[in-house]
LODOBA-729570 format. One line per field, with one value per residue (C-alpha): x, y, z. Coordinates in pm, whole numbers, plus 50000, padded with zeros to 5 digits. Each point is the difference from the previous one (the first is absolute). Layout:
BEGIN
x	X_...;
y	Y_...;
z	Z_...;
REM end
This chain:
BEGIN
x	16086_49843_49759_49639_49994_50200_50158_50053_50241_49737_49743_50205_50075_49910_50042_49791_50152_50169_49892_49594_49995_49825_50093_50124_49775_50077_49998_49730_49956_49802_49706_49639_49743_49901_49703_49834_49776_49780_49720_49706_49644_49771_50103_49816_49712_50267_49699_49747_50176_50313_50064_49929_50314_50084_50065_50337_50012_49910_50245_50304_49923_49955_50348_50222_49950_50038_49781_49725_49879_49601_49819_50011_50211_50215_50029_50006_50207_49873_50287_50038_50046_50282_50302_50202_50288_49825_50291_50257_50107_50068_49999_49639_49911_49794_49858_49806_49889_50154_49963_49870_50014_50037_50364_50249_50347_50164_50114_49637_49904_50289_49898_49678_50065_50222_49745_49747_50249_50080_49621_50057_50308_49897_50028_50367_50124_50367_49829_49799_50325_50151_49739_49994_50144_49849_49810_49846_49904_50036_49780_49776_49997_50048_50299_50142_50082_50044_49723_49788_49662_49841_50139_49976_49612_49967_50192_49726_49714_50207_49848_50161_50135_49881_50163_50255_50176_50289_50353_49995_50276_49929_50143_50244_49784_50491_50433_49871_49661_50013_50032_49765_49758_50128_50169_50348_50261_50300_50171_49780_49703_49775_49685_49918_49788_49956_50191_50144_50273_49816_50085_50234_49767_49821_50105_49873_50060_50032_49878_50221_50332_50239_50184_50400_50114_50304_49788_50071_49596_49997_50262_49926_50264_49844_49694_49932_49991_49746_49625_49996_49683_50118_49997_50114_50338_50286_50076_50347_50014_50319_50316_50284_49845_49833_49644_50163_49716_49979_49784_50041_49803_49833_49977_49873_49824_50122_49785_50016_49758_50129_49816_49707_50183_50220_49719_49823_50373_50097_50374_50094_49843_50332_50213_49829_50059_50261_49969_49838_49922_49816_50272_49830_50092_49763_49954_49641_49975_50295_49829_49708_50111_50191_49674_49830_50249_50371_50210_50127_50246_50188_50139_49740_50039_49907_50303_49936_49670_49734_50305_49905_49967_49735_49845_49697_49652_50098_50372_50011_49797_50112_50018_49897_50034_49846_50184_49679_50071_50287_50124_49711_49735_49817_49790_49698_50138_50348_49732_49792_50294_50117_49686_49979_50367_49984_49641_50185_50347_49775_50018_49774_49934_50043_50101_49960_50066_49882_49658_49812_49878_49651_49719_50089_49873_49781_50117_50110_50181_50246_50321_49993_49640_50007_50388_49852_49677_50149_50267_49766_49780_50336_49991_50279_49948_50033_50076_50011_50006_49728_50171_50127_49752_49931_49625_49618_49962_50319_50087_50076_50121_49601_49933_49845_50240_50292_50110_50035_50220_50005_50310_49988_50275_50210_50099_50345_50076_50320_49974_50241_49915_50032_50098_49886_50175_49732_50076_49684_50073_49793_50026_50023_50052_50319_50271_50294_50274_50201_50076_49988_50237_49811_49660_49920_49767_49704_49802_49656_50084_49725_50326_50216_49749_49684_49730_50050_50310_49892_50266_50251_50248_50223_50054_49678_50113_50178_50326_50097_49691_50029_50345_50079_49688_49689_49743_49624_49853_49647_49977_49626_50104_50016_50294_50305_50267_49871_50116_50323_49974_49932_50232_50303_49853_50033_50330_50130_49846_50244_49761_50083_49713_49615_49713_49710_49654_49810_49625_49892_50145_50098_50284_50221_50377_50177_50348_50141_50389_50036_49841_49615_49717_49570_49739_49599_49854_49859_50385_50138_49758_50080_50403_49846_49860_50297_50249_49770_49949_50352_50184_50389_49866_50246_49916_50220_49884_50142_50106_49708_49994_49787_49691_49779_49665_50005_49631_49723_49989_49926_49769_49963_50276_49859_50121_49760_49719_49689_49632_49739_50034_49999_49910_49801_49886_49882_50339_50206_50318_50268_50041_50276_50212_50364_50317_50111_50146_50378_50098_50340_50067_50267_50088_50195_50333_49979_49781_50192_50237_49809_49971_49670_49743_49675_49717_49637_49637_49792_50282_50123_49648_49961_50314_49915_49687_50145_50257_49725_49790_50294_50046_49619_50100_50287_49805_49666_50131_49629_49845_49800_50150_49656_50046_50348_49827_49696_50275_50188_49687_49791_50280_50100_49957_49826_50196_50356_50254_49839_49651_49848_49853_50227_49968_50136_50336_49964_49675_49989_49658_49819_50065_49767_49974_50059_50346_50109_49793_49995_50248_50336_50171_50108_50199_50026_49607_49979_50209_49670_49677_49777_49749_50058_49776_50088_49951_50073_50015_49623_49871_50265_49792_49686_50178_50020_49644_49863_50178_49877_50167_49808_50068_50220_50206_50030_50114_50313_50140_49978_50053_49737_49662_49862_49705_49795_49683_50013_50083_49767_49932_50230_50116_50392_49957_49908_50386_50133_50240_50126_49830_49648_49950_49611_50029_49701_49731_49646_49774_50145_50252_50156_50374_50073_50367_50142_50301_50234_50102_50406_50084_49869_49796_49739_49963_49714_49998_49751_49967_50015_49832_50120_49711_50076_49837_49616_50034_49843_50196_49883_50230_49869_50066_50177_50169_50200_50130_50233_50045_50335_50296_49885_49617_49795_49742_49791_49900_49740_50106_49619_50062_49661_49998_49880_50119_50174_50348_50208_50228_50132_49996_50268_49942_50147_49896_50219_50005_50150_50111_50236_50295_49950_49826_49965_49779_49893_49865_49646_49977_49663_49900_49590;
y	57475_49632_49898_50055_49683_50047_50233_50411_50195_50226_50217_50279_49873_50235_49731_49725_49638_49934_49641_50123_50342_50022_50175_49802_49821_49973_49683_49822_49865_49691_50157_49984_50107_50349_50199_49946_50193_49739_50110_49756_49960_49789_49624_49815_49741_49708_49737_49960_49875_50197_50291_50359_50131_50356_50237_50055_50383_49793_49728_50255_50210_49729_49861_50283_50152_50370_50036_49825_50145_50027_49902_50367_50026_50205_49823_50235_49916_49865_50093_49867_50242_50211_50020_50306_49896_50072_50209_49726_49804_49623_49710_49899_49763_50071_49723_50010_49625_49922_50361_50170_49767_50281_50050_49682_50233_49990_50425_50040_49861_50161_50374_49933_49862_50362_50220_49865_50014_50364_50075_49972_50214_50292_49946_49956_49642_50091_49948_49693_49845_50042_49836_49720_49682_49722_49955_49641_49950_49595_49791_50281_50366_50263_50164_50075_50385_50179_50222_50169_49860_50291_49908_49600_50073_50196_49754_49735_50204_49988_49787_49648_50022_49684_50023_50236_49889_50078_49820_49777_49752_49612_49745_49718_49650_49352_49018_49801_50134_49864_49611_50073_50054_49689_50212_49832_50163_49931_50170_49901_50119_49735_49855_49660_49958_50363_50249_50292_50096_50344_50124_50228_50131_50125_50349_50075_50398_50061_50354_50027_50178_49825_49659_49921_49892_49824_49762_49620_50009_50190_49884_49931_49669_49801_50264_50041_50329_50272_49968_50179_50196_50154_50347_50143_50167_49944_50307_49987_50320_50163_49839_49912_50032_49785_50091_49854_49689_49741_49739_49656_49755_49908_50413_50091_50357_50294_50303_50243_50256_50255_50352_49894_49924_50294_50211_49913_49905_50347_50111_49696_49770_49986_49935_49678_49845_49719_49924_50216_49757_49648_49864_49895_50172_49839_49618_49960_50011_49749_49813_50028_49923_49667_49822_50051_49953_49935_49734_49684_50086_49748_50023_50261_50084_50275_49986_49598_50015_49865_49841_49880_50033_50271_50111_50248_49852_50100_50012_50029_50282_50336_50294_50337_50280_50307_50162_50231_49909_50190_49930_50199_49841_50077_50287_49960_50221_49770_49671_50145_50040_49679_49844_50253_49831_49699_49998_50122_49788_49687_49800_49721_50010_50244_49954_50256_49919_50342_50157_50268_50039_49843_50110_50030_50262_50016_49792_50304_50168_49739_50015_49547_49989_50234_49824_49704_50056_50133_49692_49754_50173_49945_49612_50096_49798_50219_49761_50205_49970_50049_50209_49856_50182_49658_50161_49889_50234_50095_49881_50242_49976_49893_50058_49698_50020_49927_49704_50074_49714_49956_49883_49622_49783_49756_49697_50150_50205_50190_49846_50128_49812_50183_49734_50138_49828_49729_49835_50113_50139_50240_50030_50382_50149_50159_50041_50015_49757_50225_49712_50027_49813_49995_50044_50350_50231_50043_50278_50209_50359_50109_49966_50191_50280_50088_49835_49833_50029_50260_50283_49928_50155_49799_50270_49910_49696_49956_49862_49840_49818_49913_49923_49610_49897_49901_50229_49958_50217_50069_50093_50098_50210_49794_50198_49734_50294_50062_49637_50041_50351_49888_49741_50243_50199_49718_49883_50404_49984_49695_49708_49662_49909_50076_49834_50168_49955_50032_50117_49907_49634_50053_49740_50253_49903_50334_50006_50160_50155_49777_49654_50074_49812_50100_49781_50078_50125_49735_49831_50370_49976_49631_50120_50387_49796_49722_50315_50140_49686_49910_50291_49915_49813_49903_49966_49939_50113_49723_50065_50012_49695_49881_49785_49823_49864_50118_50182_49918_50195_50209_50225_50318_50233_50280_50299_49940_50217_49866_50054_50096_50242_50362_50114_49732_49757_49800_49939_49739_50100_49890_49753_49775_49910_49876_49965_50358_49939_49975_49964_50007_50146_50247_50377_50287_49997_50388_49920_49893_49804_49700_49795_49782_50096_49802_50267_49979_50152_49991_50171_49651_49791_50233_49908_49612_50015_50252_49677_49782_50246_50001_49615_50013_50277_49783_49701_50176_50290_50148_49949_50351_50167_49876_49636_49956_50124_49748_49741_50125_50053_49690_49745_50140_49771_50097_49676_50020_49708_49771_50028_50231_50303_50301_50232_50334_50071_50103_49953_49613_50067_49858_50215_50171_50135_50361_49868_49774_50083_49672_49807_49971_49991_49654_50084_49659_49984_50331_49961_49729_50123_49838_50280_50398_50254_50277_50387_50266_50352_50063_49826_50234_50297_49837_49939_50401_50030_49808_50165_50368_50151_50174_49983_50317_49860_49666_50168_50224_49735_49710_50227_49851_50022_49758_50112_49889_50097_49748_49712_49754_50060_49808_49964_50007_49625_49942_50047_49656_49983_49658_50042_50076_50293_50112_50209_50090_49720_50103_49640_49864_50065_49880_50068_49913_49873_49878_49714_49965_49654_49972_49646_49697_50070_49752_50063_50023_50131_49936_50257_49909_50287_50044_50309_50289_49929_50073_50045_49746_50024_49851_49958_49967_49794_49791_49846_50171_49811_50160_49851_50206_50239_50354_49901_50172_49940_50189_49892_50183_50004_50103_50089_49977_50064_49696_50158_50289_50002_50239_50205_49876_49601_49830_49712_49849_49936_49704_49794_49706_49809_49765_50189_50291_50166_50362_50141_50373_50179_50093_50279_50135_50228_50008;
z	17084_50019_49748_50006_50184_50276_50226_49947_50171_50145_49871_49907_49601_49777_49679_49892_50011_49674_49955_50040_49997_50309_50304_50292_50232_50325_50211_50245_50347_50131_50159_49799_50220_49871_49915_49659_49733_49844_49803_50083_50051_50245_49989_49808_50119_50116_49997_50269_50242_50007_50292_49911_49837_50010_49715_49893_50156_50339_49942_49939_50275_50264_49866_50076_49588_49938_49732_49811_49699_49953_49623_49803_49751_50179_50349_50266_50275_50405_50214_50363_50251_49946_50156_50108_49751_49717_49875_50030_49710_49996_49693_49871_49714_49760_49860_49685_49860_49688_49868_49726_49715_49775_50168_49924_49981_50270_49972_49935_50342_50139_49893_50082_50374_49964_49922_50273_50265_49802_50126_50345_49951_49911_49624_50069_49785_50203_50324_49855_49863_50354_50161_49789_50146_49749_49694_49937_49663_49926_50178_50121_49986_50296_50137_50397_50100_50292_50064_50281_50144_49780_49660_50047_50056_49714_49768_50159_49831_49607_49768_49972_50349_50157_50320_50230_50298_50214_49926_50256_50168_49972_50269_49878_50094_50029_49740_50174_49905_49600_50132_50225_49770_49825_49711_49881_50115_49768_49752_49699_50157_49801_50080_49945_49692_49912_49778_50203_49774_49845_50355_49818_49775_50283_50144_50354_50086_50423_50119_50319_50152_49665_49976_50070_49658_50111_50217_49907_49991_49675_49820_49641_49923_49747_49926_49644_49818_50121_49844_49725_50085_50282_49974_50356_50099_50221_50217_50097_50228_50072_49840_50196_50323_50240_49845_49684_49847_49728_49874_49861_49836_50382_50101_49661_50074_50312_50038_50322_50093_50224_49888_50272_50290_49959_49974_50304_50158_49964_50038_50231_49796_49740_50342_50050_49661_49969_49641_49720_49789_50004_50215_50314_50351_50222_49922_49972_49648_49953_50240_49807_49623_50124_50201_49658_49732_50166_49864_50146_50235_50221_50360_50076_50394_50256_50265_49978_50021_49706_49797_49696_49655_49883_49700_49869_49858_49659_49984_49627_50014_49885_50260_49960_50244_50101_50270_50177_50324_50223_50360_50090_49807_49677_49843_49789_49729_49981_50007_49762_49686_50129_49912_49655_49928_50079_49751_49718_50021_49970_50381_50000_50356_50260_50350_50299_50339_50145_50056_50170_50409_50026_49944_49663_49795_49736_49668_49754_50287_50074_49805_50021_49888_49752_49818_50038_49822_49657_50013_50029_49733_49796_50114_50243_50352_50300_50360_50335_50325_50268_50319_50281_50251_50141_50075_49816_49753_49972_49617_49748_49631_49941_49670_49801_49715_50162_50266_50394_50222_50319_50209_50123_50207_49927_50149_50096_50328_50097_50368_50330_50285_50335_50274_50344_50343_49989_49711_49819_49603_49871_49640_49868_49641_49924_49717_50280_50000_50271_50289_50317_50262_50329_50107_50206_50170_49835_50071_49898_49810_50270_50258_49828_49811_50165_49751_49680_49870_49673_50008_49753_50217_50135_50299_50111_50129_50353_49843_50391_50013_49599_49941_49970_49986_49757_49984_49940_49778_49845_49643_49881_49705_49665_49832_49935_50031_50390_50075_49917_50184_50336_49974_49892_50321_50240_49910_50021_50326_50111_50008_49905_49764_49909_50016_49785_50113_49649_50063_49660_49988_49657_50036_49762_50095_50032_50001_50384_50065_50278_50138_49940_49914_49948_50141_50016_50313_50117_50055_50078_50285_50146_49982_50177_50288_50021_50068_50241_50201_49961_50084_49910_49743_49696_49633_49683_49625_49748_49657_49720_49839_49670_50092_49747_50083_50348_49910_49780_49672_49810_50240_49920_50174_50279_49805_49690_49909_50019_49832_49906_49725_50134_49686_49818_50260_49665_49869_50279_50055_50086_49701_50122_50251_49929_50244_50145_50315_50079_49623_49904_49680_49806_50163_49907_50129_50083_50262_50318_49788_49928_49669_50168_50252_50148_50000_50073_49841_49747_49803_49983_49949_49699_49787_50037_49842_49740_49912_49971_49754_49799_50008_49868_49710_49885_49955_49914_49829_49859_50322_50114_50371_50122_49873_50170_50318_49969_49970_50305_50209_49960_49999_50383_50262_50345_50185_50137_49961_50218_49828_50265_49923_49987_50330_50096_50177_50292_50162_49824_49821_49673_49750_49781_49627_50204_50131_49686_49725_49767_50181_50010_49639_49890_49717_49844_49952_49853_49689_49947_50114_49778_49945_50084_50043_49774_49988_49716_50048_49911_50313_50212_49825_50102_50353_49985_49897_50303_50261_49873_49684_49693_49646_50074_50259_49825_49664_50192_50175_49670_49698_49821_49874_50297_50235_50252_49843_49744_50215_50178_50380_50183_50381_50126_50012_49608_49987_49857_50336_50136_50327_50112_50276_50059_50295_50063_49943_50050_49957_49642_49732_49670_49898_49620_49927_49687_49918_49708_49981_49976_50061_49821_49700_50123_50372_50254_50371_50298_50225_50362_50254_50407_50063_50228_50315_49968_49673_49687_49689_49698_49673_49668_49821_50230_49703_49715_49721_49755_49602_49926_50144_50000_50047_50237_50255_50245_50336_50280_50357_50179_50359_50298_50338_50216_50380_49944_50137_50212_49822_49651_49942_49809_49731_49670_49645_49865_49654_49954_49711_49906_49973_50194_50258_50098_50285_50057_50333_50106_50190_50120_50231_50125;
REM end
């Protein structure tokens, strides 16, 4: 049996775990969308101008909840319609806030999760300790079991149960990309004129599928001695066998969480495991760990393309994993004690490249939201990433407590010309060096498959008319694996090569089992019509090659989800953007036999701002979650290399706050910002407040003594966040932010207005002047319509001073 921490060999133990004395918990997928019981009243009066907001019973059943518990003292439970499986059992979580504070031992919270699950049992505690997959007791309180529809909604009417929802599966969200952001790239990883060294006091833990020890990105040659407060474990899974895991002083913490997935996996969900234990199967979580915190590694290449030396944001750093992500994906109950861990071993920041389908359910329903809300309530910095739907609206991981990136470009391309017999190139994306050694037929897959070449059945193909020649294919599905598909399926059909008509224009080079390249549809058409006119036409596919400066970048890459908020159109998100396409980074081995691999996503954005946050931490060690992401939000910049404003890939754009948030991160400017704006975790509670929770609700989910009652009436945009979002503007309004001075001692900033269109902005006072580090000053933002706009209108807020600058968004909405 694994610890309490990581994975269980089923649910069938009939012992507690000797190191806690709790039973085993099983592990968790990647999917967060789920119902929710919240208790909650009507919102509160958001100010005068803001929309109508719903109550929280509203809210949770218009976002997919199960449950939301009414004021009484004994909540009684609004199910949704049933369903007809009522008697079928699956995983839910029951999440209960920090607890009962009369309860702080851990077998006391364990007998008592017991003897509630005992209740829905008959009164049997053997049927309640079968059931039980997890009990989370550090962070926050709760537990995961598998249950029926019936029992989970009578669990959601108990007393300090906050919320219930179904165990669901998350989605994964990939050095060019450091220099490009004008971050050294050499082995001593040192800034010019500041500090960075305490990098290795810093200790980064990565929720995703594990991390390949023996990488040359995480070895720990010249590391010093682990921190002594460190206070995690290193699981090594099963000796002697390929599962078999160590740490270092780089990998200093391995946790897996299996109980979750198994549970929802069923029987064939053991057949698919490579590795039980942190060791990673997949790649993405290698992948992952080494953007933010890999060391310098030279000679870095992917089949000759991207050579170079490469290197993590923080390669000092120390690494921390929590393996709750399979080949499959990830479970909320396996996220959830991955967050309760990685709370309790003492991470500084936490990174997760994974998130729920949009729209996004409610806050205390969502395995991410609810992790990240107790770690940053511990000072713990939570970065994510926003989906890679591509679509407005689309973001998810859109809580205010933790930071949401969005995927930009780089200035490098993975280009394969394809020469057709008039001497025109065409420039396509590709990771194929395969050569070929004569031009030939090209023709469309219409010719040789009625339609659009979808089947992934290479039978479906005519081989006579395919073989020896390139085909012309049209991909509109955004899955990476179906790439590589339909080219296995042409080249098993005979033909000579592929060429990949890519309806989304995401410019993502794909790697192809023959000569193959992906261009957008606007070039898939011009080479469609050539063939057509031209009908013994003859093309070539050359091998990829690495390009740099061929485009203009950053923009921000197709695939990223956009805004507004789904859920709180008050609160922008994303946050960031930061390089996610085409990155070539560390990978498991076990996975096709490859030591390196160039991926693309937000999975990748994610892990370059999390390598900047740490950067911040090591130089600015007390600095609050929230201050680190003021410093990495207002320092962005909205201009590309050449000075012009950053646009969107493909359709060529502007960009707006929806699309980049802040800007894209400069991570130089950020270690200096100058002045932050800061949040604790009393304005989060106040957050809650606004949006619709009660002293009741308030008190399960913090623990404490804090209600709503006693605090002054505020709207979702009192919150002290780095950007300003008024979505619905009536005539006039006034936002209130505060600034902490962290630069200069004596310093003073301007502040320099570009309105959203139609709108007048007024700043006061336009001047703040600051005696001493640490002071404080507030500034008004008041917001009038003039001629009201169409749609939401995009603006910025900047101060300037004389060492630094930092601008936020205006977003409003008439």
């Amino acid at each position: 049996m694994g610890s309490a921490g990581g994975n269980r060999e089923g649910l069938q133990a009939q012992a507690p775990d000797e190191r806690t004395q709790q039973w085993p918990r099983p592990a968790r997928n990647l999917d967060v969308r789920a119902g929710v019981a919240v208790p909650g009243r009507a919102a509160r009066a958001g100010g005068r101008n803001q929309c109508a907001r719903p109550s929280v019973a509203a809210r949770c059943s218009s976002s997919g909840s199960l449950w939301c518990s009414s004021d009484s003292e004994s909540p009684a439970a609004v199910p949704l319609p049933r369903l007809n499986n009522g008697c079928q059992s699956q995983v839910y979580v029951v999440y209960m806030g920090k607890g009962l504070q009369a309860i702080n031992d851990k077998n006391d919270i364990l007998r008592l999760h017991h003897q509630m699950l005992a209740s829905v049992h008959e009164g049997s505690l053997e049927k309640a300790q079968v059931s039980h997959v997890y009990t989370y007791s550090s962070g926050f309180q709760g537990f995961a079991a598998k249950l029926n529809k019936e029992q989970a909604m009578i669990l959601a009417q108990m007393p300090g149960v906050v919320s219930v929802f179904p165990n669901k599966k998350r989605s994964l969200h990939t050095t060019h990309s450091w220099d490009f952001m004008g971050l050294s790239t050499n082995a001593e990883a040192e800034i010019p004129g500041l500090s960075t060294k305490n990098q290795e006091n810093v200790i980064v833990g990565f929720i995703d599928t594990g991390i390949w020890p023996e990488s040359p990105s995480f070895r720990d040659h010249g590391m010093p001695p682990v921190p002594k407060r460190w206070r995690g474990q290193c699981q090594r899974g099963v000796a002697n066998s390929p599962s078999n895991f160590t740490c270092n002083r780089k990998i200093i913490g391995g946790r897996y969480y299996l109980n979750g997935f198994e549970t929802e996996e069923g029987g064939s969900g053991k057949t698919t495991i490579t590795f039980i234990s942190p060791r990673d199967s997949s790649g993405h979580g290698s992948h992952t760990a080494s953007i933010a915190a890999g060391r310098f590694v030279r000679n870095m290449t992917f089949g000759g393309l991207g050579t170079g030396s490469g290197r993590g944001g923080a390669p000092m750093a120390r690494i921390a994993v929590y393996k709750a992500c399979w080949d499959y994906g990830c479970y909320d109950a396996d996220i959830l004690a991955a967050f309760d861990d990685a709370i309790s071993d003492g991470v500084d920041i936490i990174s997760v490249s994974l998130g729920p389908n949009y729209p996004q359910g409610g806050y205390f329903s969502d395995a991410i939201s609810i992790g990240s809300f107790h770690a940053t309530s511990k000072g713990i910095m939570v970065v994510s990433s926003a989906g890679n739907a591509g679509r407005q609206g689309s973001a998810t991981n859109l809580a205010p407590w933790m930071l949401t990136v969005a995927a930009g470009t780089t200035d490098r391309s993975f280009a394969s010309y394809i020469r057709l017999e008039n001497g025109t190139f065409i420039m396509g994306e590709s990771l194929s060096t395969h050569h070929m050694k004569t031009s030939v037929r090209t023709i469309s897959a219409s010719e040789a498959n009625a339609g659009f070449f979808t089947p992934y059945q290479s039978s479906s193909l005519d081989r006579t008319k395919v073989r020896g020649k390139i085909l012309v294919c049209r991909h509109a599905e955004d899955s990476y694996e179906s790439r590589i598909s339909k080219s296995m399926n042409v080249k098993k059909a005979g033909a000579a090569g592929m060429i990949l008509i890519d309806e989304m224009g995401d410019h993502v080079a794909s790697q192809f089992v023959l000569p193959g390249t992906s261009i957008g549809k606007e070039m898939g058409d011009r080479i469609l019509s050539y063939t057509s006119r031209t009908r013994c036409t003859s093309t070539m596919i050359l091998p990829a090659k690495t390009i740099i400066g061929f485009r203009d970048a950053p923009q921000v890459a197709a695939f990223s989800s956009r805004g507004p908020n789904s859920l709180t159109p008050e609160i922008l998100k994303p946050d960031v953007t930061a390089p996610g396409l085409n990155i070539l980074a560390a990978w498991s081995p076990a996975k096709n036999n490859m030591h390196l691999n160039i991926l693309s996503g937000t999975s990748m954005a994610c892990p370059h701002v999390t390598g900047i946050a740490a950067l911040v931490k090591s130089l600015h060690p007390s600095w609050s979650p929230s201050a680190i992401k003021s410093a990495i939000m207002t320092t962005a910049t909205v201009l590309d290399t050449k000075r012009k404003t950053i646009k969107t890939d493909p359709d060529g754009r502007i960009a707006t706050p929806f699309d980049l948030g802040s800007g894209s991160m400069d991570p130089i400017k950020a270690l200096n910002p100058g002045i932050i704006f800061d949040a604790q975790p009393e304005d989060y509670k106040s957050f809650l407040c606004s949006i619709g929770y009660d002293d009741r609700s308030l008190h399960l989910v913090t623990g404490d003594n804090s209600t709503c009652s006693h605090r002054a009436s505020s709207s979702v945009t009192s919150l002290n966040y780095p950007a300003i979002t008024v979505p619905c503007l009536k005539k006039s309004y006034l936002v209130t932010r505060t600034v902490t001075n962290v630069g200069n001692p004596w310093s003073t900033y301007r502040a320099i207005v570009s309105a959203p269109r139609g709108i007048n902005v007024t700043v006061n006072p336009e001047v703040i002047v600051f005696e001493n580090y640490g002071a404080v000053q507030t500034f008004t933002v008041s917001f009038h319509v003039d001629v009201p706009p169409p749609g939401y209108a995009f603006g910025s807020l900047s101060w300037h001073g004389r060492d630094a600058q930092l601008t936020m968004p205006l977003v409003v909405k008439v």
